[in-house]
C-alpha positions as CSV (number, residue, x, y, z in Angstrom):
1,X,0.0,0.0,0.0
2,X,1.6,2.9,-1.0
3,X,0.8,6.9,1.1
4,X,-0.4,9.5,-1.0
5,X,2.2,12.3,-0.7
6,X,1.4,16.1,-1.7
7,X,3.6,17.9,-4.1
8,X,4.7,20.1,-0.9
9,X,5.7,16.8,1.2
10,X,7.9,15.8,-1.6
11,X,9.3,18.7,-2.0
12,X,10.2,19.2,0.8
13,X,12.1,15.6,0.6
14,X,16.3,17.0,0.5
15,X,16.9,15.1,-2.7
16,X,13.4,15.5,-4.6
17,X,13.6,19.5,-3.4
18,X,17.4,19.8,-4.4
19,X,16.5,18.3,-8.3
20,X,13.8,20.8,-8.0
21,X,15.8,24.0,-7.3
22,X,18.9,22.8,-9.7
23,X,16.9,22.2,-12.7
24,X,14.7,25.5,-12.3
25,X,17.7,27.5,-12.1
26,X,19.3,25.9,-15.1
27,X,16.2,25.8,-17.1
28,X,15.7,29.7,-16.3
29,X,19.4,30.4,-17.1
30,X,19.0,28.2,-20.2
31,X,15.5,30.1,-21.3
32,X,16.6,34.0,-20.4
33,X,20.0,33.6,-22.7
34,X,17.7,31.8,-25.5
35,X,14.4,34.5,-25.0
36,X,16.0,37.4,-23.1
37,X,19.1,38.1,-24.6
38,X,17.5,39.0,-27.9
39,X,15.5,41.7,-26.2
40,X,18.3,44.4,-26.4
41,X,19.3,43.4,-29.9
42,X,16.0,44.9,-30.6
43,X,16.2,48.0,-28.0
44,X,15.8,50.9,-31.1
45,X,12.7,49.3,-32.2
46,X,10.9,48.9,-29.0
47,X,12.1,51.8,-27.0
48,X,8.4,52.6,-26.1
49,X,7.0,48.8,-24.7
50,X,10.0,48.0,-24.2
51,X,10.0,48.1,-19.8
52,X,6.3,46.3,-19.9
53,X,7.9,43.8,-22.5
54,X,10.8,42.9,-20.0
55,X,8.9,42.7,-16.8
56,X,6.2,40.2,-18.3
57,X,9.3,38.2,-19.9
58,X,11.2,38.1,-16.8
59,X,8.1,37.3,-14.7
60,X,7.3,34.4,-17.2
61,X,10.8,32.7,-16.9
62,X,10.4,32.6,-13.6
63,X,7.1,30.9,-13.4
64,X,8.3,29.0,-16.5
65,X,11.5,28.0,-14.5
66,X,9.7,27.3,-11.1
67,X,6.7,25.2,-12.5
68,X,9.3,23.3,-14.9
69,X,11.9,22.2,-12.0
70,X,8.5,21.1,-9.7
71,X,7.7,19.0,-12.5
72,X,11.2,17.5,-12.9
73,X,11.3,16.8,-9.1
74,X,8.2,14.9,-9.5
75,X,9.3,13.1,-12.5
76,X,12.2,12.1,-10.5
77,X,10.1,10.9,-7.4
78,X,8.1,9.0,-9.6
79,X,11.1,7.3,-11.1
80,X,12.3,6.6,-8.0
81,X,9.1,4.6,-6.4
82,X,8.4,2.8,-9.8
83,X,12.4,1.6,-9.2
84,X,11.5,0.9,-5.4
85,X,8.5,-1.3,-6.1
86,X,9.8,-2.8,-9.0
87,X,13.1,-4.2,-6.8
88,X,10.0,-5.2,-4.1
89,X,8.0,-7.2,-6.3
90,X,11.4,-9.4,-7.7
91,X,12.3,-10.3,-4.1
């Protein structure tokens, strides 16, 4: 019988929380330099939206980044219990 953990109490799990934080901060690095960076190539063009254009982009990688790492955390967790049980049911 397995418990039903929340996404909080697995989260909160070092390893599970750690794969988390790592992969949203890579996946945020990864997406500003591939979105972000071509912003101020641009600057001459959009001198007038150009402030509302980079705070919705910036707050968009971040929830981007955030929700992408709490779904590679529970990726991982999954993984992990389908190993667990599988290693249960040979012995």
């Amino acid at each position: 019988m397995m418990i039903k953990l929340t996404i909080k109490d697995i989260l909160k799990q070092r390893t599970f929380g750690m794969i988390g934080i790592i992969s949203g901060l890579i996946l945020g690095i990864l997406y500003y330099f591939l979105t972000l960076e071509m912003t101020f190539a641009h600057l001459s063009t959009e001198m007038e939206i150009l402030p509302l254009y980079i705070a919705v982009s910036i707050t968009l990688t971040v929830i981007v980044a955030i929700l992408a790492g709490i779904n590679i955390a529970l990726v991982a967790y999954n993984i992990n219990c389908l190993l667990y049980t599988s290693t249960i049911q040979r012995d």
